[in-house]
C-alpha positions as CSV (number, residue, x, y, z in Angstrom):
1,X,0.0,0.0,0.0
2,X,1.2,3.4,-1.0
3,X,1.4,6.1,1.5
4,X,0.7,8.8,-1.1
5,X,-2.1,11.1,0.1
6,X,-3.0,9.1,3.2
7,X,-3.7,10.6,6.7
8,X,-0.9,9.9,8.8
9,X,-1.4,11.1,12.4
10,X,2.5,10.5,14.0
11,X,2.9,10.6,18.2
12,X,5.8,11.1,20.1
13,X,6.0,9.8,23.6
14,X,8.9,10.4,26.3
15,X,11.2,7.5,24.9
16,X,13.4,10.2,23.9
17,X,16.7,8.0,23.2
18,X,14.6,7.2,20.1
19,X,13.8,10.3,18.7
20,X,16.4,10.9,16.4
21,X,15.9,7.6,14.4
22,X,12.3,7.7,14.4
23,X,12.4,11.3,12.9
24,X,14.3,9.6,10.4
25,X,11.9,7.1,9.2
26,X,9.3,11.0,9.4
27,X,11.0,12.4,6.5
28,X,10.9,9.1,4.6
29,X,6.8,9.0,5.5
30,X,6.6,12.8,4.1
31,X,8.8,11.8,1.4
32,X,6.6,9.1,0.0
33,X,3.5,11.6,0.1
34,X,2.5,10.9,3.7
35,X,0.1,13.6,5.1
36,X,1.5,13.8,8.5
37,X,-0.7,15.5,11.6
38,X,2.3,15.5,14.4
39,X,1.2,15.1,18.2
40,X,3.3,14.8,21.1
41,X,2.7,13.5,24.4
42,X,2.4,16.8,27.0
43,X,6.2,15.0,28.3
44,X,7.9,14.9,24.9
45,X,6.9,18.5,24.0
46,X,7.6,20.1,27.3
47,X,10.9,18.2,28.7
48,X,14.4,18.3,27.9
49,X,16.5,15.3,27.9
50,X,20.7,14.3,27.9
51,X,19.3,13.5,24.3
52,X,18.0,16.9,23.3
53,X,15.9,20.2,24.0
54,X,12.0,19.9,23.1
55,X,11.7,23.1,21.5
56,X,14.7,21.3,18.8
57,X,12.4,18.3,18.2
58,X,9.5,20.4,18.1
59,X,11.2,23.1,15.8
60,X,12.5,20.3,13.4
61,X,9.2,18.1,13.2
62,X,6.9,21.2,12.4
63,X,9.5,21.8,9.6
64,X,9.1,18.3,8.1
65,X,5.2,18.4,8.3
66,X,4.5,21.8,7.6
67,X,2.7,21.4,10.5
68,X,2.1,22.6,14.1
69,X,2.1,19.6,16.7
70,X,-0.6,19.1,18.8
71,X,0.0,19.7,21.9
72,X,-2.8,19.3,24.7
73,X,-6.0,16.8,25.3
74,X,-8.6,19.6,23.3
75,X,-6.6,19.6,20.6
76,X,-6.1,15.6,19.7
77,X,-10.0,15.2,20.4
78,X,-11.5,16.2,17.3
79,X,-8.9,13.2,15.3
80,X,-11.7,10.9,14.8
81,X,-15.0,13.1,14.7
82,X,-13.5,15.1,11.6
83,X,-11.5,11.9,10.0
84,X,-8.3,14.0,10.2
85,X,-6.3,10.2,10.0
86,X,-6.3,7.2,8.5
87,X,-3.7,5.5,10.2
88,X,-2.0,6.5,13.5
89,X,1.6,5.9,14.6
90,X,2.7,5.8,18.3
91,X,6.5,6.1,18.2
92,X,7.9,5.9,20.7
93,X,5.5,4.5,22.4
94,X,6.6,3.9,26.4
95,X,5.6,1.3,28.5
96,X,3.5,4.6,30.1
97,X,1.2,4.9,27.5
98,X,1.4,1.4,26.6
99,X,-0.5,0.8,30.2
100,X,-2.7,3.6,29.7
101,X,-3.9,2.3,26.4
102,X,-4.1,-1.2,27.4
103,X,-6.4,0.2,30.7
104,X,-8.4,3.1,28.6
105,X,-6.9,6.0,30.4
106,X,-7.0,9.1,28.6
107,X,-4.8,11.8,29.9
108,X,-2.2,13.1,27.3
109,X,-2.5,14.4,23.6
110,X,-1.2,11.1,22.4
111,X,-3.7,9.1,24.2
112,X,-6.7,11.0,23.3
113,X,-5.5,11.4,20.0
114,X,-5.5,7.8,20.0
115,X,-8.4,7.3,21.6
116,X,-10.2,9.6,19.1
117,X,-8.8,7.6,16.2
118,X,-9.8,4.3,17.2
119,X,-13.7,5.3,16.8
120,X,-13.1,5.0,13.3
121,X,-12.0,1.5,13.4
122,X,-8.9,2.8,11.8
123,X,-5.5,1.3,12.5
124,X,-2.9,2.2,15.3
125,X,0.4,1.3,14.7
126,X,2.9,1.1,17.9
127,X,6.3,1.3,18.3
128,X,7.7,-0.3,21.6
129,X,9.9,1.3,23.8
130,X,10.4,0.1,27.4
131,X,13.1,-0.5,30.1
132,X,9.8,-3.0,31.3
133,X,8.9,-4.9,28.0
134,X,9.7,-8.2,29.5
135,X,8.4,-7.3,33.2
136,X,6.1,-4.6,34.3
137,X,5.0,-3.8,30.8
138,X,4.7,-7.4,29.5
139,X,0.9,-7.7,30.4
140,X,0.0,-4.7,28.6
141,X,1.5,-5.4,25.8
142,X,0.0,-8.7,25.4
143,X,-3.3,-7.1,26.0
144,X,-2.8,-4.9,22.9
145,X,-1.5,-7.7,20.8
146,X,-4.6,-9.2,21.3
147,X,-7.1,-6.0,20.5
148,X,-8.6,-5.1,17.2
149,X,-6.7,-2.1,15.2
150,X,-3.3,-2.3,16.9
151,X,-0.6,-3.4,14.9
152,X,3.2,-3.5,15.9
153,X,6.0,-1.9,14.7
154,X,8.7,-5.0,15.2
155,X,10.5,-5.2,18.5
156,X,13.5,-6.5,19.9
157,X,15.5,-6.7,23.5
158,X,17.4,-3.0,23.7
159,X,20.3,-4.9,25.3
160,X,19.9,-7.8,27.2
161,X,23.0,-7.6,28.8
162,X,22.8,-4.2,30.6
163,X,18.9,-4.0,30.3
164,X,17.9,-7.4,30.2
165,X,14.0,-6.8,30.1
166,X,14.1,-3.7,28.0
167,X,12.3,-3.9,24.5
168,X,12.8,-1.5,21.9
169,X,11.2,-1.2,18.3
170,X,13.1,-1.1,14.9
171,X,12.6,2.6,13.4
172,X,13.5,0.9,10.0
173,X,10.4,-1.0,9.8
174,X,7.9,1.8,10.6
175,X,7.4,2.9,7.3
176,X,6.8,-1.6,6.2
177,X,4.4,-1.7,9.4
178,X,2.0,1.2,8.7
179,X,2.0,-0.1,4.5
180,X,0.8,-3.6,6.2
181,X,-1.3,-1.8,8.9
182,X,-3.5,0.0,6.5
183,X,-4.3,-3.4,4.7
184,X,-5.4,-4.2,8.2
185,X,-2.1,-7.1,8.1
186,X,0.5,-7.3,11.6
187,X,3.8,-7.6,9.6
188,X,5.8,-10.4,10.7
189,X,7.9,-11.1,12.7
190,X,7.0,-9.1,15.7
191,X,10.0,-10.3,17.7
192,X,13.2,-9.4,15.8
């Protein structure tokens, strides 16, 4: 499936370490003709990290969409009613809002935004990123492995030596996992 024209909405959580790679794999999106509606989580558009200043990220992923990001709850919640996506990415998506989703809490851009999207029966892609992926986190996942509309952007162990239950996705199979996504297809393998 081509990503020309289609209705990308694209949400940043507060997995910064993976920032850089995943606004990567943005470009590419907006390079193939993906319509991109940035969000980020109130976290990732407010906080500096050792891996860069917020305003920077915001700054540089308003540039590559031509867009401003959305920002707080009453902006995401209009997503769905007005169709502004037809696909959704949550990348990075932290083991926070990976329990929040899994337990319908609705408390950041991202999740109402997701939240809002999901009326439409449309597809959510996310992209794991978690010091607890094989612990604390590990039930929620499974819960959303097993729900209608979410899809998963392959996923590995971040390093099982140092971080032995830490999962992390593979930025360079976002782009393959929303093309499967929107013909309603979980690419294979999960589990890299």
């Amino acid at each position: 499936m081509e990503l020309k024209g289609k209705k990308i909405g694209f949400c940043f959580t507060g997995s910064f370490c993976t920032f850089k790679n995943t606004i990567t794999q943005l470009k590419e999106i907006v390079k193939l003709g993906g319509d991109v509606l940035p969000i980020m989580s109130f976290n990732s558009y407010n906080l500096d990290s050792k891996f860069g200043d917020a305003q920077d990220f915001i700054n540089e992923i308003e540039e590559i969409t031509g867009k401003k990001v959305i920002h707080t709850i009453q902006e995401a919640e209009p997503i769905g009613p007005k169709k502004l996506t037809d696909i959704m990415v949550i990348a990075p998506c932290s083991g926070n809002t990976i329990a929040k989703l899994a337990n319908g809490i609705t408390d950041t851009p991202v999740l109402m935004a997701a939240k809002s999207h999901l009326r439409n029966s449309n597809p959510l892609v996310i992209a794991v990123s978690t010091n607890d992926g094989l612990s604390g986190s590990a039930q929620n996942i499974g819960k959303l492995l097993n729900r209608n509309n979410y899809y998963f952007v392959p996923f590995r162990q971040d390093n099982p030596l140092t971080k032995p239950r830490s999962l992390v996705f593979d930025p360079s199979y976002i782009i393959k996992t929303i093309q499967t996504a929107l013909d309603k297809e979980q690419i294979q393998p999960i589990l890299l």
